[in-house]
N, C-alpha and C positions, 0 to 999 in steps of 0.2 A: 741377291733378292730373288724372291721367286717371285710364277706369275702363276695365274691357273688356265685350263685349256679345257674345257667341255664341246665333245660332238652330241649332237641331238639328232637323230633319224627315223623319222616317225616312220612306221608301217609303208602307210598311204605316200608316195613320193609327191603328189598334189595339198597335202595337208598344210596349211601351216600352222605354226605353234607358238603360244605365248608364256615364256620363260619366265618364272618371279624368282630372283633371291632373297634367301634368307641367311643372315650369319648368325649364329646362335641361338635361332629356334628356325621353324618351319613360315615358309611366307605366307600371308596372305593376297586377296586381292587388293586390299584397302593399306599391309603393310609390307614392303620390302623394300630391301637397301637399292637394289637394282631389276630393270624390266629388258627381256629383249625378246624379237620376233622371230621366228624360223622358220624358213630360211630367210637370209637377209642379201641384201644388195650388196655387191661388194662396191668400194669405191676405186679398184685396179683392175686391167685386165689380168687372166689368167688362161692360159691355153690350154695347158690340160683336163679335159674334161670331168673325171672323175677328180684329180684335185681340188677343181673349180667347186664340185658339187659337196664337198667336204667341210670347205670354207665357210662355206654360205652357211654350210649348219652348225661352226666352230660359234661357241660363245670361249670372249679370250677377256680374263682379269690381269689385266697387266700389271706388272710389279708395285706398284705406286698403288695403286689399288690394295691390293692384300698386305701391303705395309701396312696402311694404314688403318686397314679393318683389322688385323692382324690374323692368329694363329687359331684356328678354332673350327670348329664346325659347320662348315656352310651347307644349305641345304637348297635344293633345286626343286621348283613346282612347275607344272611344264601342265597347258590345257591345249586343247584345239581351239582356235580364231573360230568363231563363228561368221556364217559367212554372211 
C-alpha cells in the first residue's frame, strides 16, 4: 500500500496555511475530499528541532486513505489563514 507525504513551507515562518484537497480535479473552498492547517500541532513529543518543524508542516495520506480514493491525480490548494 502506499501512502502520500506533502511538506508545505510557506515563505513567512509566522504564516499559517489552509490546505484543500482535491482528487481528480482542482479543490475548492466549498469542495474537497480533505482540509488541513499549517503548521499543525503535533499530538507527540519530538526533540529535534528542525524535525519537529518539518512535521508540523508534513500533510500525511495514509495508506487506507489513497486506497480508497485510489490512483489518480490529486491536487493541492494551499491559501494564507487570515488572521
Amino acid at each position: 500500500m502506499s501512502s502520500v507525504h506533502i511538506v508545505v513551507t510557506p515563505e513567512d515562518s509566522e504564516t499559517k496555511l489552509e490546505c484543500y484537497l482535491g482528487i481528480g480535479r482542482q479543490p475548492t473552498l466549498q469542495s474537497y475530499e480533505s482540509n488541513f492547517t499549517i503548521p499543525h500541532q503535533l499530538s507527540y513529543e519530538v526533540s529535534d528541532t528542525q524535525l519537529k518543524k518539518e512535521l508540523e508542516h508534513t500533510i500525511f495520506l495514509p495508506p487506507e486513505f489513497v486506497q480508497e480514493m485510489g490512483i489518480g491525480a490529486y491536487y493541492l490548494g494551499v491559501r494564507p489563514v487570515c488572521k
